[in-house]
Every structure is written in structure tokens, then in C-alpha cells.
N, C-alpha and C positions, 0 to 999 in steps of 0.2 A: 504494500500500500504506500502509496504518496506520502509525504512527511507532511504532518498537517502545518499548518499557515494561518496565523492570527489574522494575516493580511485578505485573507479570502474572501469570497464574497460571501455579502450576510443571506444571501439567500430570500430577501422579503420582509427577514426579521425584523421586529424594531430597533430600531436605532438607539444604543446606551445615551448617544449625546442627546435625545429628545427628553432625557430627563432630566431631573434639577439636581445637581451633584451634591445638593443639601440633603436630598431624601432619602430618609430611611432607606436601606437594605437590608434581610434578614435573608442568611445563607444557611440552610439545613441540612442533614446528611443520613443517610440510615449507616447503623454501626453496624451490620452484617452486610454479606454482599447477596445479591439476588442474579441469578440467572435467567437472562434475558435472553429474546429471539427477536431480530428484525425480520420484515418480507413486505412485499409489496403487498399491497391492500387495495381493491376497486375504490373511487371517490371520485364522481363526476364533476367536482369542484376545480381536480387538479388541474393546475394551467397546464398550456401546452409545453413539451420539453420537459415537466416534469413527471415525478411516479410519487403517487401517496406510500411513505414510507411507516407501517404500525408496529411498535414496537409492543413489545408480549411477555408478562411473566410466563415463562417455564411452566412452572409446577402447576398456573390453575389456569394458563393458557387463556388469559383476560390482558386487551390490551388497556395500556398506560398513558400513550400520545401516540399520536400520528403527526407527520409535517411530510410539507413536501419539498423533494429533495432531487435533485439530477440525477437520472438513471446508474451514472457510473460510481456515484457517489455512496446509491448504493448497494452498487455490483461490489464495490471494495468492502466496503464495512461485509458483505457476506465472504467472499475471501478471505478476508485477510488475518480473522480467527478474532477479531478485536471483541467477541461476547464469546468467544472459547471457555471462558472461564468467568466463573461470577462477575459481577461488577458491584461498588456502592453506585448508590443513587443519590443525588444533591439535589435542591431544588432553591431558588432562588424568589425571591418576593418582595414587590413595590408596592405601597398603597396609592392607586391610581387607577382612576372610572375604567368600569364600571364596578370597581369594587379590590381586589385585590388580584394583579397583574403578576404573574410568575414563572421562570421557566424550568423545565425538567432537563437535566443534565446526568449522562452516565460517566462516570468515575475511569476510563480508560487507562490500562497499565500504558505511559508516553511509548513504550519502544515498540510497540503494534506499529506506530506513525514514522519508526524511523527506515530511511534507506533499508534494501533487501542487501545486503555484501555479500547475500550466495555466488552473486555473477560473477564470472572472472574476469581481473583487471587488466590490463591493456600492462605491458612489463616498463614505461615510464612514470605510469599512473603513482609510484607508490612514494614519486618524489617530489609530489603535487600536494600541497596541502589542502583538505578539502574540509569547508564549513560543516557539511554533512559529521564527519567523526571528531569534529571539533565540541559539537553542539552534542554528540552523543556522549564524548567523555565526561560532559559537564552534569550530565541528568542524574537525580538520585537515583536510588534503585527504588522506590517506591514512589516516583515523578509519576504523576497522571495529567490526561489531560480530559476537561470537562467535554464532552459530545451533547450536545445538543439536539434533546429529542422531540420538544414541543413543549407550543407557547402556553399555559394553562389560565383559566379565568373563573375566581370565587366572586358572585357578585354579591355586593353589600348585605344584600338579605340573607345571605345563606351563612357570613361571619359567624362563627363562635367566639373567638375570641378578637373582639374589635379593640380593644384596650392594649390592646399585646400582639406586637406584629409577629415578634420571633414563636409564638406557640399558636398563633394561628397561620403559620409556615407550617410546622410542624405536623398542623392537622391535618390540612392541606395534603404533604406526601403520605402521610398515615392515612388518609382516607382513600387518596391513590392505589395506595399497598393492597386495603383492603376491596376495594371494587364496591365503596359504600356508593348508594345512588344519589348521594349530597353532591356527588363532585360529578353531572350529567355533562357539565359544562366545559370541560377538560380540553377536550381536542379537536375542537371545532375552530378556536380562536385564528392558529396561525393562515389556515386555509382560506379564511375569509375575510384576512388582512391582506395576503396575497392578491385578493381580486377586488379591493376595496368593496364590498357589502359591509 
């Protein structure tokens, strides 16, 4: 798989800079890891050029988010073994209309994302310093990088805890977890910012 790139395109996402660098952020994470399955998924919504991407617990086989995503983008993420193995899950969250705005992110071990060096080097190649194993010497061993699953939407009514941003984050991915029918609203958000509705 491609080394990923902060620089990339956001895809449709919102914009970090459209928000007030004053406001509240509340970062969450579940302390065990859950095993995930991406695949494409029907969705009449999707623009063209893309493919509705749903992501899926494992074990009860209920999806999480869907977003949509460049076909190769994710041909790789099926490749490339990047949910081979458990992941955490983070989720992030702004209080902003229609109520509480948040995104779903899976916890990726970084070196899924780095250069493949199965290939064999060219015999001048090895006196070449290259950014690629410069960038990999640097990484912990425990470096991940946040993946981006979809945009999620709690509207004001549905708050538990309005007083408290960080444990109504919290609820948030816990009700995610569980497939409660509080969170109906989850994975429609980013598909319909994509097409302005």
C-alpha cells in the first residue's frame, strides 16, 4: 500500500479550518481492539468515481460508518492486510449544529502505510538516501495512524450528556459498539455533504 499523506485529498470531508480553533475537542478511544471488515456496500447516493465504503464489526457483523471513498483506495485498504488484525477505535467530537458533529477513526499499526522493500533495488539504489527509510527509522513501534471511517451526527435531542462533551463522546462510540438505535443517524452525514442535501 501507498505510504499514506496528510497532504491528500480530504475527500469531501469537512474542513478542520471551518472550525473555531477555540472549540472544544473531545478525543475518545476504546481500550481493547475490535476487528473490523471493510467492503463495498450499494448506496445510490454515491457520486460518481466513487464506491460507498461500510465498515463492519466482525463478531456481530453490524456496520459502524460508511463514507465514500475512491475505488482504489479501497482496493488497498483490502490488500494491504491494514484490518488483518484488531484495531482500536477513536472517535472525535465538536459541538456544532445540528447537535454534536464527530468523526470515526480506526487506530492503524503506521507501517501497513509504509513503502513495500520486498522489491529488488536497482545495485546504485542503496547509495541514494531515500525519505521513505528515513521516515520509517523514525516511527515508534507502536506509531499508528488515524483512518478515517465516517463523519457521525448526534442531534441535540438525542444528547445524554449535554453538560459534558468528553462522556457524551464517549456515549457516542459506546452506542456505536453496541448497535443501540439512538445513534440511526451515524452514516448518512458524510454522503450527503458530498452532494450538498
Amino acid at each position: 500500500m501507498a505510504p499514506w499523506s496528510p497532504d491528500g485529498p480530504n475527500l469531501g470531508f469537512p474542513d478542520p479550518d471551518e472550525h473555531d480553533p477555540d472549540t472544544p475537542v473531545a478525543f475518545v478511544a476504546t481500550q481493547d481492539p475490535f476487528t473490523l471488515r471493510v467492503r463495498k456496500i450499494p448506496d445510490d447516493r454515491t457520486p460518481e468515481g466513487m464506491v460507498c465504503m461500510g465498515t463492519f464489526l466482525e463478531e456481530q457483523d453490524h456496520m459502524i460508518a460508511r463514507s465514500a471513498v475512491p475505488p482504489d483506495m479501497l482496493a488497498d485498504l483490502e490488500d494491504s492486510g491494514a484490518f488483518g488484525e484488531p484495531v482500536r477505535l477513536a472517535l472525535a467530537a465538536v459541538e456544532q449544529k445540528p447537535g454534536l458533529q464527530c468523526r470515526l477513526f480506526a487506530l492503524i499499526p503506521a507501517d501497513v502505510f509504509q513503502e513495500d522493500d520486498s522489491e529488488p533495488e536497482e545495485p546504485w539504489s542503496s547509495s541514494v538516501p531515500r525519505f521513505e527509510s528515513t521516515e520509517q527509522d523514525e516511527l515508534p513501534a507502536n506509531a499508528v495512524v488515524p483512518l478515517l471511517l465516517g463523519h457521525i451526527v448526534r442531534f441535540k435531542r438525542d444528547r445524554k450528556h449535554p453538560e459534558d462533551l468528553a462522556r457524551e463522546a464517549g456515549d457516542v462510540l459506546r452506542a456505536l459498539l453496541a448497535e443501540e438505535a439512538g445513534t440511526t443517524e451515524i452514516v448518512d452525514k458524510l454522503l450527503d455533504d458530498l452532494l450538498d442535501l
